[in-house]
mmCIF file of the N, C-alpha and C atoms, coordinates in Angstrom:
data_MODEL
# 
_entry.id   MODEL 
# 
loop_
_atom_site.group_PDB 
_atom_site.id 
_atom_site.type_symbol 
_atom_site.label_atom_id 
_atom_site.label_alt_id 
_atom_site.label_comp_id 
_atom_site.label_asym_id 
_atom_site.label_entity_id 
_atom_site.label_seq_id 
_atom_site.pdbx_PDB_ins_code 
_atom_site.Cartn_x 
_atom_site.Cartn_y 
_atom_site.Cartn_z 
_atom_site.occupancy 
_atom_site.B_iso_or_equiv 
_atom_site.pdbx_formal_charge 
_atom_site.auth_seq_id 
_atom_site.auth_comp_id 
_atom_site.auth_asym_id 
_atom_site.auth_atom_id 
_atom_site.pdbx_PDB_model_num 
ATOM 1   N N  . UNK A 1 1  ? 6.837   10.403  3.533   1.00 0.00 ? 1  UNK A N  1 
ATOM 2   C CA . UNK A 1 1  ? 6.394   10.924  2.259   1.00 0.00 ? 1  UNK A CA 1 
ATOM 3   C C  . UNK A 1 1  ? 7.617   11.160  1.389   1.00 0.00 ? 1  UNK A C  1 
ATOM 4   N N  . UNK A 1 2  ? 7.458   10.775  0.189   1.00 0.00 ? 2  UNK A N  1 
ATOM 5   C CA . UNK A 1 2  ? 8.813   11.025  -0.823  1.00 0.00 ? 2  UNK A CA 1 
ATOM 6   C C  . UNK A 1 2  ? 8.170   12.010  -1.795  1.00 0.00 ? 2  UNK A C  1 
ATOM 7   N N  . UNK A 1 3  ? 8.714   12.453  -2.697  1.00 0.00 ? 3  UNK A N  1 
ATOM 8   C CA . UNK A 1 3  ? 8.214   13.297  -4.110  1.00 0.00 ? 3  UNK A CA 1 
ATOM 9   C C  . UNK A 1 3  ? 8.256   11.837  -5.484  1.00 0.00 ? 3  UNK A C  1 
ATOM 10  N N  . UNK A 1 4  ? 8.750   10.901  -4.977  1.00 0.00 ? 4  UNK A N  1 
ATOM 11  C CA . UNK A 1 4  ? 9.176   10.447  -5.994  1.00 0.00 ? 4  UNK A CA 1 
ATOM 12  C C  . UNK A 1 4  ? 7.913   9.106   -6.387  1.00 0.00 ? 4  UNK A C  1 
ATOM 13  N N  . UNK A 1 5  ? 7.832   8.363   -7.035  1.00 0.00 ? 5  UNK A N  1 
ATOM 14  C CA . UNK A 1 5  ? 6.533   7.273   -7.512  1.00 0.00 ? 5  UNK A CA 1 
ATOM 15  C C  . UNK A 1 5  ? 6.908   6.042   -6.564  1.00 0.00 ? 5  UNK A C  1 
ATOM 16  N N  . UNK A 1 6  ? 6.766   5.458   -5.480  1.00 0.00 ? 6  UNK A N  1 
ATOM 17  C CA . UNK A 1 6  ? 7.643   4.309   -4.800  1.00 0.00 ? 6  UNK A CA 1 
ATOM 18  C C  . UNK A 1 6  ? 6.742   2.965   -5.597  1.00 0.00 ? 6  UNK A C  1 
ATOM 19  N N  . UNK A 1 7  ? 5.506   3.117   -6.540  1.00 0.00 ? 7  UNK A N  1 
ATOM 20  C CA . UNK A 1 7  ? 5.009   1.802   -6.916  1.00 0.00 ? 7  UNK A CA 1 
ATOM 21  C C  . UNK A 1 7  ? 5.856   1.232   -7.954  1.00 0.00 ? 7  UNK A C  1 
ATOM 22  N N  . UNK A 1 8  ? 7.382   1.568   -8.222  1.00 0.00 ? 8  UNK A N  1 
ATOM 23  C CA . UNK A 1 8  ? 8.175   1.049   -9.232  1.00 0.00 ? 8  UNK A CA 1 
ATOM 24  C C  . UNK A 1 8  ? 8.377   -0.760  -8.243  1.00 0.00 ? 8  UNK A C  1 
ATOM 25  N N  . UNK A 1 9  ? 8.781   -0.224  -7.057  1.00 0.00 ? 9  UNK A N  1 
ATOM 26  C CA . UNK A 1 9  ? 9.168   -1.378  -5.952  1.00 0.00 ? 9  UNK A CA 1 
ATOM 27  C C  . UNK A 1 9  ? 8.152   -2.525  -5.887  1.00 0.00 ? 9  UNK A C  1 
ATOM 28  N N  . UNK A 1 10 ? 7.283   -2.317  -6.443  1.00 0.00 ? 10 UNK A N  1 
ATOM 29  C CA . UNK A 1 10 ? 5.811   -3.017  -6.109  1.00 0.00 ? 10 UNK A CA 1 
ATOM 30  C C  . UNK A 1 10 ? 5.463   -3.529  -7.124  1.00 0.00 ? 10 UNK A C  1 
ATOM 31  N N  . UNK A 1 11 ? 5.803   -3.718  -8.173  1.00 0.00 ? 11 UNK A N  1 
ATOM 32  C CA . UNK A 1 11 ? 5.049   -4.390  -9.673  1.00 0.00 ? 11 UNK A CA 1 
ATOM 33  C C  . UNK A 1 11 ? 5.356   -5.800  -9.532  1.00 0.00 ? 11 UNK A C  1 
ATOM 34  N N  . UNK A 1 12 ? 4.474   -6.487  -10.311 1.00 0.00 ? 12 UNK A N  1 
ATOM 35  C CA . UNK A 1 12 ? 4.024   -7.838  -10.592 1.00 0.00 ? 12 UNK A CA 1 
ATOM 36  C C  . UNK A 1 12 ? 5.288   -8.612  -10.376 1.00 0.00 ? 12 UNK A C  1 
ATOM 37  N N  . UNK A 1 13 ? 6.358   -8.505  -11.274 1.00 0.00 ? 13 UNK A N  1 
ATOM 38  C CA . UNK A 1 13 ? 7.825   -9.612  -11.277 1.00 0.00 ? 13 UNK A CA 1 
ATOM 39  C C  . UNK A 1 13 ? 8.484   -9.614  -10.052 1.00 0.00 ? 13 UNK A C  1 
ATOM 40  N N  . UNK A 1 14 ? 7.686   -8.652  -9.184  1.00 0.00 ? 14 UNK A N  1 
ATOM 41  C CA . UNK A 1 14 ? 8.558   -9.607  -8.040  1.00 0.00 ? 14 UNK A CA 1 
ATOM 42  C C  . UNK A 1 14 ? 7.612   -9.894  -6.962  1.00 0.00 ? 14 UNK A C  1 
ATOM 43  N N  . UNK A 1 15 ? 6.782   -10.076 -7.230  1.00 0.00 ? 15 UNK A N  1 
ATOM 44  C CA . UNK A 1 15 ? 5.673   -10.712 -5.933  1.00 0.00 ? 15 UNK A CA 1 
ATOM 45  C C  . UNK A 1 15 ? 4.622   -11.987 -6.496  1.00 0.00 ? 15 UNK A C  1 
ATOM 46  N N  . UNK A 1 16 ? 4.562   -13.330 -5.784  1.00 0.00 ? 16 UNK A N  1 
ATOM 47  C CA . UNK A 1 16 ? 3.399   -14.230 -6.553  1.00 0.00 ? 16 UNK A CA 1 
ATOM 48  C C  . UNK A 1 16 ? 2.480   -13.801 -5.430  1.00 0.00 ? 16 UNK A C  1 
ATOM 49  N N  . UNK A 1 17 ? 1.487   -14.148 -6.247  1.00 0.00 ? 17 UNK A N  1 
ATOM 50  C CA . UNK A 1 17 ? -0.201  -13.613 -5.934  1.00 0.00 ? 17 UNK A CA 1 
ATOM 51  C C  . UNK A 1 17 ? 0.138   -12.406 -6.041  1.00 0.00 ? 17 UNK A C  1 
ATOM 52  N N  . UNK A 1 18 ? 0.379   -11.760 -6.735  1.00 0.00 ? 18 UNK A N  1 
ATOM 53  C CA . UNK A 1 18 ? 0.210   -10.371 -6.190  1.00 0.00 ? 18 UNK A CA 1 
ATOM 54  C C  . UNK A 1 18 ? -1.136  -9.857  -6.662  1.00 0.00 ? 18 UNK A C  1 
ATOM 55  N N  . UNK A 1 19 ? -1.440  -8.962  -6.047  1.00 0.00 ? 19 UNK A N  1 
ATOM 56  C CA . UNK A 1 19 ? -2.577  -8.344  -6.170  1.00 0.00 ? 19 UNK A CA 1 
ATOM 57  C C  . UNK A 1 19 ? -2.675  -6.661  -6.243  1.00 0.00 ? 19 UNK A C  1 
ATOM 58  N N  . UNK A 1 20 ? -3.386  -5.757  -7.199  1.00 0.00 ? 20 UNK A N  1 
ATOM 59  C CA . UNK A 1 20 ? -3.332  -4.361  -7.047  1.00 0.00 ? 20 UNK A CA 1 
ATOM 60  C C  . UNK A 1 20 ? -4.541  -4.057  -6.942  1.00 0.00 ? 20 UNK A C  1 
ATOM 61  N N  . UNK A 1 21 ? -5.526  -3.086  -5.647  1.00 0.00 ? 21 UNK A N  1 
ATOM 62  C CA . UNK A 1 21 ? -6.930  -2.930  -6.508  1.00 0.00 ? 21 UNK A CA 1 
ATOM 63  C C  . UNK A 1 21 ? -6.745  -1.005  -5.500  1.00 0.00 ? 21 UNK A C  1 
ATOM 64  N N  . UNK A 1 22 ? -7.510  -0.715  -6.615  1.00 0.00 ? 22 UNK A N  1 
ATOM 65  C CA . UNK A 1 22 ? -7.598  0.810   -6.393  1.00 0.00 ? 22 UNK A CA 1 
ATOM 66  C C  . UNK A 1 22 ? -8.588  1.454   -5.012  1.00 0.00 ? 22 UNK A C  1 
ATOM 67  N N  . UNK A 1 23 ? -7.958  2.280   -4.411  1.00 0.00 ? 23 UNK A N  1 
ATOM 68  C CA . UNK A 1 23 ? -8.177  2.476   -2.412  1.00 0.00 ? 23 UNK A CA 1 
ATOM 69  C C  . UNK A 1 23 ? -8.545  3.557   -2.479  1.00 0.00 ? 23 UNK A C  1 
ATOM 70  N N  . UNK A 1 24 ? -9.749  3.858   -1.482  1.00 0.00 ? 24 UNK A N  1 
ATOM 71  C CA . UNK A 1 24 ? -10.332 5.814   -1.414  1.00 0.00 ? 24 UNK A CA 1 
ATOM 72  C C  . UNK A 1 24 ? -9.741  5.854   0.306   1.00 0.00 ? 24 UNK A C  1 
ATOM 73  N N  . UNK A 1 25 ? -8.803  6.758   0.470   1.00 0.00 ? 25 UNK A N  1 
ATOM 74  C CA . UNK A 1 25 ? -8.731  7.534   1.800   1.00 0.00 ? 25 UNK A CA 1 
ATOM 75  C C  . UNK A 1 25 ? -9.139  9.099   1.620   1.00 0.00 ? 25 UNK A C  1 
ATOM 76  N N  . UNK A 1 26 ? -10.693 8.702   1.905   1.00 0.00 ? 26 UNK A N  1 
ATOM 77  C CA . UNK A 1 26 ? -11.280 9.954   2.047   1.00 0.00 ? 26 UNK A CA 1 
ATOM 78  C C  . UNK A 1 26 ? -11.117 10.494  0.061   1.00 0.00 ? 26 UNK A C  1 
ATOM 79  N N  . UNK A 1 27 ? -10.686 11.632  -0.258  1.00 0.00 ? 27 UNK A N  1 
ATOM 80  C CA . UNK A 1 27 ? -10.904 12.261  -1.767  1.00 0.00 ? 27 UNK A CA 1 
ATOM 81  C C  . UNK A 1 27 ? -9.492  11.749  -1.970  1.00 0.00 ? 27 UNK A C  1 
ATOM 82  N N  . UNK A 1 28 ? -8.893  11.079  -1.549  1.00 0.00 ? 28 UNK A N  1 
ATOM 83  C CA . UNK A 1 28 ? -7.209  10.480  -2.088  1.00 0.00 ? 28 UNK A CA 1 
ATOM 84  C C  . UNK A 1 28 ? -7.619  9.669   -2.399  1.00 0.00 ? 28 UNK A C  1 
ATOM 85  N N  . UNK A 1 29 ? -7.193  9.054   -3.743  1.00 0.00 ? 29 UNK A N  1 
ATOM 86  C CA . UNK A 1 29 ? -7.018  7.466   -4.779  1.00 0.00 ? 29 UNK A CA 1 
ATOM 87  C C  . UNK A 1 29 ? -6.036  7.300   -3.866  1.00 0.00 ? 29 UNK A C  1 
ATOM 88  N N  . UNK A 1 30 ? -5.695  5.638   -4.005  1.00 0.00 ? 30 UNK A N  1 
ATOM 89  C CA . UNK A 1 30 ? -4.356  5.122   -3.326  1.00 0.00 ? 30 UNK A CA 1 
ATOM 90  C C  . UNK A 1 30 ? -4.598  4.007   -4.085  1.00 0.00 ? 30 UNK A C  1 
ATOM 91  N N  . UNK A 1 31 ? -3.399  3.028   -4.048  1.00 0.00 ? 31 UNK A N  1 
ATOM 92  C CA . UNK A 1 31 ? -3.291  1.554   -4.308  1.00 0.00 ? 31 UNK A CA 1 
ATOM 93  C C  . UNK A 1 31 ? -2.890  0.914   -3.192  1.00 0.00 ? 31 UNK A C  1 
ATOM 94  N N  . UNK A 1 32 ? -3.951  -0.308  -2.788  1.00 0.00 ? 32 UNK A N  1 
ATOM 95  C CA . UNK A 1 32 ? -3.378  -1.182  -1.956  1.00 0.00 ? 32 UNK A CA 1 
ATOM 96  C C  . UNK A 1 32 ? -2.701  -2.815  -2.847  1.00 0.00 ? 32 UNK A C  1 
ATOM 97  N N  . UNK A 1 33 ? -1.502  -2.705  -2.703  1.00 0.00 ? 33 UNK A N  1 
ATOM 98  C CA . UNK A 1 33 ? -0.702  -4.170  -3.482  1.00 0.00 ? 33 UNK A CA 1 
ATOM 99  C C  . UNK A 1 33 ? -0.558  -4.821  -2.341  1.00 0.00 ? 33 UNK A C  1 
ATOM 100 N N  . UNK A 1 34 ? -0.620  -6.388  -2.780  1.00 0.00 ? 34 UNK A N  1 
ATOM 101 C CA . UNK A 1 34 ? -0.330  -7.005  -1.717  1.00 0.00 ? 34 UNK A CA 1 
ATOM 102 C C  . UNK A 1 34 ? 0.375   -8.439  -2.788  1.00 0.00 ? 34 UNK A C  1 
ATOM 103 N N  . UNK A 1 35 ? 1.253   -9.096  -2.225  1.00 0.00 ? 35 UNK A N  1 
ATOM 104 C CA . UNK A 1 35 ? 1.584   -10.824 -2.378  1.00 0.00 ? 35 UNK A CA 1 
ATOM 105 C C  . UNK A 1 35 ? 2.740   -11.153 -1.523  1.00 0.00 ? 35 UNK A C  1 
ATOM 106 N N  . UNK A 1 36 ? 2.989   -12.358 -2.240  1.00 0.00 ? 36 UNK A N  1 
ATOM 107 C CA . UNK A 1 36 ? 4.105   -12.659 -1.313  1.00 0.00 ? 36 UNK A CA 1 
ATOM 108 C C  . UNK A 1 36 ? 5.594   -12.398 -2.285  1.00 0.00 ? 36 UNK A C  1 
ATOM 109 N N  . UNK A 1 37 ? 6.515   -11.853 -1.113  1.00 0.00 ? 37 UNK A N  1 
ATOM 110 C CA . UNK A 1 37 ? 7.958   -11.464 -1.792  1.00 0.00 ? 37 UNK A CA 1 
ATOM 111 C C  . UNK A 1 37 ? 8.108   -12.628 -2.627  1.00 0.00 ? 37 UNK A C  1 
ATOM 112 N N  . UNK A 1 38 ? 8.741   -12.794 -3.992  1.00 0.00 ? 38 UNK A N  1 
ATOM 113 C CA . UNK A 1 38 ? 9.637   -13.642 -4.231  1.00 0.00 ? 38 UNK A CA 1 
ATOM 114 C C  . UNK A 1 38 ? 11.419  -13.723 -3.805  1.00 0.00 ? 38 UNK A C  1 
ATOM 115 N N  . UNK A 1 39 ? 11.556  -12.442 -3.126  1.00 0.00 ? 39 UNK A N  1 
ATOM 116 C CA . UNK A 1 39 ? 12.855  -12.632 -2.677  1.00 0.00 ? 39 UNK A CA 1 
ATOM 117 C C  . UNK A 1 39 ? 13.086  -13.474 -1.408  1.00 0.00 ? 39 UNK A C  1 
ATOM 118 N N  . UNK A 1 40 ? 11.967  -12.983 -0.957  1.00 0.00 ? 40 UNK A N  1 
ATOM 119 C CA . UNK A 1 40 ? 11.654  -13.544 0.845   1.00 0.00 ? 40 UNK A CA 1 
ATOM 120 C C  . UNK A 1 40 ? 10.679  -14.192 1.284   1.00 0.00 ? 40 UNK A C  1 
ATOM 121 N N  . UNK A 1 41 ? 10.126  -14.511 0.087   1.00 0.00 ? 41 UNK A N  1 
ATOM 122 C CA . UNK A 1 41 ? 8.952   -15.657 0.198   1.00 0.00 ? 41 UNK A CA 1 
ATOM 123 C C  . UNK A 1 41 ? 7.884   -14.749 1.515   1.00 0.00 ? 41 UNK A C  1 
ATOM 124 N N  . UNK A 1 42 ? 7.894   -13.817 2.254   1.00 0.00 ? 42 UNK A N  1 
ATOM 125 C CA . UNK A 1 42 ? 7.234   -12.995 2.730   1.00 0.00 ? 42 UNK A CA 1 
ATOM 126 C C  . UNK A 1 42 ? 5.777   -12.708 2.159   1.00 0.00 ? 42 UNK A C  1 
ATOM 127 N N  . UNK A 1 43 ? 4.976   -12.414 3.348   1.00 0.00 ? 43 UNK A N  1 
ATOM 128 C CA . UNK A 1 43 ? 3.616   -11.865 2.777   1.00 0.00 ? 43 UNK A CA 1 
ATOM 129 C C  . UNK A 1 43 ? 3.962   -10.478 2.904   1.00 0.00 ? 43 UNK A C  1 
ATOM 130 N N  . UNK A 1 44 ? 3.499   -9.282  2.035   1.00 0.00 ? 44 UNK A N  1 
ATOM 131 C CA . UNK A 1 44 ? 3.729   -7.705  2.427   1.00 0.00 ? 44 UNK A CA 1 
ATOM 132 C C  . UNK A 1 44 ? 2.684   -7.139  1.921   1.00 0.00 ? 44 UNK A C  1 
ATOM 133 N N  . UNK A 1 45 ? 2.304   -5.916  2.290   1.00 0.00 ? 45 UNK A N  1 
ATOM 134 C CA . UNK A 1 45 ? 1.085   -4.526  1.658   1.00 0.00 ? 45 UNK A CA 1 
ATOM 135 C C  . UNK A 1 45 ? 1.706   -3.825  1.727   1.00 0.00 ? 45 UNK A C  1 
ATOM 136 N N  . UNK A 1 46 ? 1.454   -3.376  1.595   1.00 0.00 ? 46 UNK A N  1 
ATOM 137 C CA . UNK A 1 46 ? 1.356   -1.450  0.561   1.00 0.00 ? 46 UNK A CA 1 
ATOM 138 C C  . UNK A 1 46 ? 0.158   -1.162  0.835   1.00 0.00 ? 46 UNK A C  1 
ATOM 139 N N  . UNK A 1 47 ? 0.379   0.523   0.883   1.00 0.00 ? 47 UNK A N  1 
ATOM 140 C CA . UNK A 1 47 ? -1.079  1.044   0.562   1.00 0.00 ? 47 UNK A CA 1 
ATOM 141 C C  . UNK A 1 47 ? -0.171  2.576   0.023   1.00 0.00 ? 47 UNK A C  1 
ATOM 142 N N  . UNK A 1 48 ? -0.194  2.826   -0.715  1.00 0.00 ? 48 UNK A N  1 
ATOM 143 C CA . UNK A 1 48 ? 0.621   3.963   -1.856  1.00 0.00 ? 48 UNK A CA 1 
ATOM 144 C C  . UNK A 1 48 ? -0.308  5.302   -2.183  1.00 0.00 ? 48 UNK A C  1 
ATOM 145 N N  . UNK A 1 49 ? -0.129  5.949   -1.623  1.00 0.00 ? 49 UNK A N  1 
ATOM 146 C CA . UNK A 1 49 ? -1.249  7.257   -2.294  1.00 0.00 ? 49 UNK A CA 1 
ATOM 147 C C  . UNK A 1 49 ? -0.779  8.450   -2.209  1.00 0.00 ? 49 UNK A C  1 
ATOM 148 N N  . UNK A 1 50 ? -0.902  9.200   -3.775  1.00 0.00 ? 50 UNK A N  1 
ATOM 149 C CA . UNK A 1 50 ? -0.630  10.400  -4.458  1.00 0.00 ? 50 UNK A CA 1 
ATOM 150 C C  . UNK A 1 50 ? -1.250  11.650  -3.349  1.00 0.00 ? 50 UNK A C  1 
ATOM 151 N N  . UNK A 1 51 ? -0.472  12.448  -2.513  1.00 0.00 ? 51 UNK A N  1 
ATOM 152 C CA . UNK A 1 51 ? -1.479  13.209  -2.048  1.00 0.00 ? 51 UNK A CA 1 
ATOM 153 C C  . UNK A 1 51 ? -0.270  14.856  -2.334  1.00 0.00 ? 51 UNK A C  1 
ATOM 154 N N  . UNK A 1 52 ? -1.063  15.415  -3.737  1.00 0.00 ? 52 UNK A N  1 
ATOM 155 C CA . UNK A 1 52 ? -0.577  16.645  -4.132  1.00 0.00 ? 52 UNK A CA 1 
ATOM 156 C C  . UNK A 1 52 ? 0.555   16.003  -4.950  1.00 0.00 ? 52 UNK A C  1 
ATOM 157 N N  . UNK A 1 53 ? 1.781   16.594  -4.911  1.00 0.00 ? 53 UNK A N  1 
ATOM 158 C CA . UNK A 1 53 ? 3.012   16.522  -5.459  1.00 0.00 ? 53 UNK A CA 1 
ATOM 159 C C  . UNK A 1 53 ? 3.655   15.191  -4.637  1.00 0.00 ? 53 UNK A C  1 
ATOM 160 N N  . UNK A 1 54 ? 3.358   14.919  -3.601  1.00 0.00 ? 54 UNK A N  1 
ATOM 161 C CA . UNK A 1 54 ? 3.724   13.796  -3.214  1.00 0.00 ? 54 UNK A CA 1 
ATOM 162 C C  . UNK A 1 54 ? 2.884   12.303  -2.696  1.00 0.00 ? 54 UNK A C  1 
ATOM 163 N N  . UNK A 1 55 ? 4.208   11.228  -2.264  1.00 0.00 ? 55 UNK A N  1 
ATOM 164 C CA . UNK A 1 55 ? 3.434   9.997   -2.088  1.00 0.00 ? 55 UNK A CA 1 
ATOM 165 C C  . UNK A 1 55 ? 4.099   9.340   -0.462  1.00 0.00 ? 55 UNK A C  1 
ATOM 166 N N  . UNK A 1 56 ? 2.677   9.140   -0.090  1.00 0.00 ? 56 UNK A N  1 
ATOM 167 C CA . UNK A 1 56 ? 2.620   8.489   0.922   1.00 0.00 ? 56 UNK A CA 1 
ATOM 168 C C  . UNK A 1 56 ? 2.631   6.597   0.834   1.00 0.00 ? 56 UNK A C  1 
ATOM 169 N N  . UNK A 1 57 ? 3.238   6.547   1.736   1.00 0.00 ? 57 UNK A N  1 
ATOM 170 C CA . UNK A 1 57 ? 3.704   4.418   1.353   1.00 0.00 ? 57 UNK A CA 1 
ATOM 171 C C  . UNK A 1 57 ? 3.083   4.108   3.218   1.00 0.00 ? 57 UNK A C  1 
ATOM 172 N N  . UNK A 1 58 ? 2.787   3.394   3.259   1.00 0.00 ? 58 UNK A N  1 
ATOM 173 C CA . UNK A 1 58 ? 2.354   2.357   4.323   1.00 0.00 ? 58 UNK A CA 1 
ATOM 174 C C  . UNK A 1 58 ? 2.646   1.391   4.397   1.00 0.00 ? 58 UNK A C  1 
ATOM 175 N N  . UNK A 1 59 ? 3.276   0.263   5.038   1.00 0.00 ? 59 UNK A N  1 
ATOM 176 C CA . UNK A 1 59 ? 3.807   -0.878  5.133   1.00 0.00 ? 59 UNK A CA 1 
ATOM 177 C C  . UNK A 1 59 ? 3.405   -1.462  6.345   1.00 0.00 ? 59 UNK A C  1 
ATOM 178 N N  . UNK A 1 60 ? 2.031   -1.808  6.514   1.00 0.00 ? 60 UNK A N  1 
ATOM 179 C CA . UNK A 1 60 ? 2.693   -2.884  7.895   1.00 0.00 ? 60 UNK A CA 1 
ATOM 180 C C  . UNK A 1 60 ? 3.346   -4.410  7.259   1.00 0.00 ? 60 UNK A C  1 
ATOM 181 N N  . UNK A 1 61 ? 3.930   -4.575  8.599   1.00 0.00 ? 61 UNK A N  1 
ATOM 182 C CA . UNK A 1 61 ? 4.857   -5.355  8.318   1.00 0.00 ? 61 UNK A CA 1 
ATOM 183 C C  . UNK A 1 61 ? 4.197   -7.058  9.021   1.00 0.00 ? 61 UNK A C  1 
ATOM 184 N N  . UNK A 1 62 ? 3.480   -7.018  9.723   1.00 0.00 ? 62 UNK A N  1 
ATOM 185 C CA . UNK A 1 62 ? 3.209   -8.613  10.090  1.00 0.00 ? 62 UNK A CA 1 
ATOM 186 C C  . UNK A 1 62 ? 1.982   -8.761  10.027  1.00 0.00 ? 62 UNK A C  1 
ATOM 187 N N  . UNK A 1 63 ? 1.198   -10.003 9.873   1.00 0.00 ? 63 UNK A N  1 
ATOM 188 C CA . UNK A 1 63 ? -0.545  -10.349 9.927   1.00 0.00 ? 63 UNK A CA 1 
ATOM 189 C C  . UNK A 1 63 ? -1.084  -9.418  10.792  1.00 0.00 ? 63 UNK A C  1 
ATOM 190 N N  . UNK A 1 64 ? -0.737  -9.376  12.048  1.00 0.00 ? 64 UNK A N  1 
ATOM 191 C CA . UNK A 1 64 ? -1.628  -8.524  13.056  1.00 0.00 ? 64 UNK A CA 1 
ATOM 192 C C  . UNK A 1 64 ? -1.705  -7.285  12.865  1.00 0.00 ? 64 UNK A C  1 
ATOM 193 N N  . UNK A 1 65 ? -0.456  -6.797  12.663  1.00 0.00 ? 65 UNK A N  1 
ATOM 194 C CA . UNK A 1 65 ? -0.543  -5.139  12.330  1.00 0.00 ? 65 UNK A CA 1 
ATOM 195 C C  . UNK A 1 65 ? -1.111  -5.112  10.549  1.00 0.00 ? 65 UNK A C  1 
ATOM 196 N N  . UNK A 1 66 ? -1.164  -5.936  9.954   1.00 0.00 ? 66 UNK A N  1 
ATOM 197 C CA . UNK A 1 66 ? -2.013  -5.822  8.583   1.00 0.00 ? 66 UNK A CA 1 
ATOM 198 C C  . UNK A 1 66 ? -3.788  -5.921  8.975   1.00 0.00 ? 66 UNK A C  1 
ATOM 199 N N  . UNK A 1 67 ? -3.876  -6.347  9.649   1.00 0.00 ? 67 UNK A N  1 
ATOM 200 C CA . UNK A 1 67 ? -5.197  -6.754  9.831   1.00 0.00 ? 67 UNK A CA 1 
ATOM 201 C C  . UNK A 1 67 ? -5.738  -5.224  10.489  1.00 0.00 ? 67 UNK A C  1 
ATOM 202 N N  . UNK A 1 68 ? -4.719  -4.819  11.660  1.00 0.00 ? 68 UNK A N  1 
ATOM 203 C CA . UNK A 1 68 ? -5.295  -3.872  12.354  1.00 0.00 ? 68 UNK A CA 1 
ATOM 204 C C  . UNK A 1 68 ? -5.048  -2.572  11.381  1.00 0.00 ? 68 UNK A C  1 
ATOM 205 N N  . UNK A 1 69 ? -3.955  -2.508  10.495  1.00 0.00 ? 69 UNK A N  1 
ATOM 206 C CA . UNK A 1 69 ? -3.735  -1.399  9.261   1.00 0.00 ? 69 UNK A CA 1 
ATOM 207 C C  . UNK A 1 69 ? -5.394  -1.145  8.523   1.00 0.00 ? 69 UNK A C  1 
ATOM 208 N N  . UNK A 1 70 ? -5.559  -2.841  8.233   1.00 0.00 ? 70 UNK A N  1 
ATOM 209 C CA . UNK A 1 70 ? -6.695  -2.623  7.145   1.00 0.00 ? 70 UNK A CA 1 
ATOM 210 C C  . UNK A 1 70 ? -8.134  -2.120  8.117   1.00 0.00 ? 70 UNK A C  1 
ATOM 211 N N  . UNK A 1 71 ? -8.626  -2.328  9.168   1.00 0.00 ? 71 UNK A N  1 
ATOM 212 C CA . UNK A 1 71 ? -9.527  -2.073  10.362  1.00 0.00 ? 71 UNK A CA 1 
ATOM 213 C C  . UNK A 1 71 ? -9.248  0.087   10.633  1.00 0.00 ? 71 UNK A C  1 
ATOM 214 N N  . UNK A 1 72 ? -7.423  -0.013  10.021  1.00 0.00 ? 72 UNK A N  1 
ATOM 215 C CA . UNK A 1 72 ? -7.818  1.685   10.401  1.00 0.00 ? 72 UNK A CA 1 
ATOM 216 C C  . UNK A 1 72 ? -7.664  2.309   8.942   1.00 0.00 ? 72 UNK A C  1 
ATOM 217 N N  . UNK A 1 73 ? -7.815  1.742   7.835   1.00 0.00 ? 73 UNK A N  1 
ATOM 218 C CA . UNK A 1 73 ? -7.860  2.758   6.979   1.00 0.00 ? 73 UNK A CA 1 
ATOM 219 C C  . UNK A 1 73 ? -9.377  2.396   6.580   1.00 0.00 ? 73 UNK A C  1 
ATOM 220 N N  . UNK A 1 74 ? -10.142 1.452   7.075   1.00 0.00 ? 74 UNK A N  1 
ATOM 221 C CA . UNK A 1 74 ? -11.644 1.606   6.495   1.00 0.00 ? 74 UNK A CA 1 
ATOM 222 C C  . UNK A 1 74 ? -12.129 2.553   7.165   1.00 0.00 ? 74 UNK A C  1 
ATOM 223 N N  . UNK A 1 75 ? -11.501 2.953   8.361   1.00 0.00 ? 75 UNK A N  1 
ATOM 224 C CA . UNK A 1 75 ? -12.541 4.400   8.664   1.00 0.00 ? 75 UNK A CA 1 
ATOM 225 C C  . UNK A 1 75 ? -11.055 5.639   8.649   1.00 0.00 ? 75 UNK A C  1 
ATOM 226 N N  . UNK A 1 76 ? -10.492 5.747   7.717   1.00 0.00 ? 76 UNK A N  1 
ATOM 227 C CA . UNK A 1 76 ? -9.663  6.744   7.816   1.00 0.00 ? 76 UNK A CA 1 
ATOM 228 C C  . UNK A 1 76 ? -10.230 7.785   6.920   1.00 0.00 ? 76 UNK A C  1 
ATOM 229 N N  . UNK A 1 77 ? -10.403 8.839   7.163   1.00 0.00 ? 77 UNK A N  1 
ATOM 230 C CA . UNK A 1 77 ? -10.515 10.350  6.286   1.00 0.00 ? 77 UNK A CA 1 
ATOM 231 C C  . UNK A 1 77 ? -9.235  11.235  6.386   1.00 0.00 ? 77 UNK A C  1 
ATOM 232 N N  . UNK A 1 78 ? -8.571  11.877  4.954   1.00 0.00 ? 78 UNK A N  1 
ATOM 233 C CA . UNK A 1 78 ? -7.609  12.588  4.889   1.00 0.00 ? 78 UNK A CA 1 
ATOM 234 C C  . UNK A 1 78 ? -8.039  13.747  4.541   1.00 0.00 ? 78 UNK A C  1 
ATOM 235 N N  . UNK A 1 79 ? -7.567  14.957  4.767   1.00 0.00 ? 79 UNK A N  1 
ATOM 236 C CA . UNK A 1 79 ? -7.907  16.216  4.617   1.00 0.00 ? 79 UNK A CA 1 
ATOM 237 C C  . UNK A 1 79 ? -6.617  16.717  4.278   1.00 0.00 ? 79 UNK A C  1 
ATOM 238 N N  . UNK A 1 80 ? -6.705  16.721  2.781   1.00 0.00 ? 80 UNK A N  1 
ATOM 239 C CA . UNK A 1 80 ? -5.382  17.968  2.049   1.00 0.00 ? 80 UNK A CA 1 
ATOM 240 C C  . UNK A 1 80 ? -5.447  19.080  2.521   1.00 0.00 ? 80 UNK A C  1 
# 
């Protein structure tokens, strides 16, 4: 968790396909971004969410653990 906004890292000019669509964990908004790096030609996610004064970032890092990321935040509930 940081205090600070980490979706500066994540905007459009540096990812093709990228994609942003707005995420419920439980009463938390989040953004899940996803494309591929243009630095590293890489596929990556995000899942970014405001909880209070601060922000939580998620990264898995390869297909399998993205797949199994996205399998645990459809049943994830957060409690501020």
């Amino acid at each position: 968790m940081t205090p600070t906004d980490p979706s500066l890292d994540w905007q459009p000019q540096y990812f093709n396909d990228y994609q942003s669509e707005p995420y419920r964990l439980g009463e938390v908004t989040a953004a899940r971004i996803s494309g591929i790096s243009k630095e590293g030609l890489n596929p990556e996610v995000v899942v970014i969410a405001k909880i209070g004064a601060w922000y939580l970032t998620a990264l898995p890092s390869e297909p399998e653990s993205t797949r199994i990321f996205d399998q645990i935040l459809s049943s994830f509930k957060l409690i501020e």
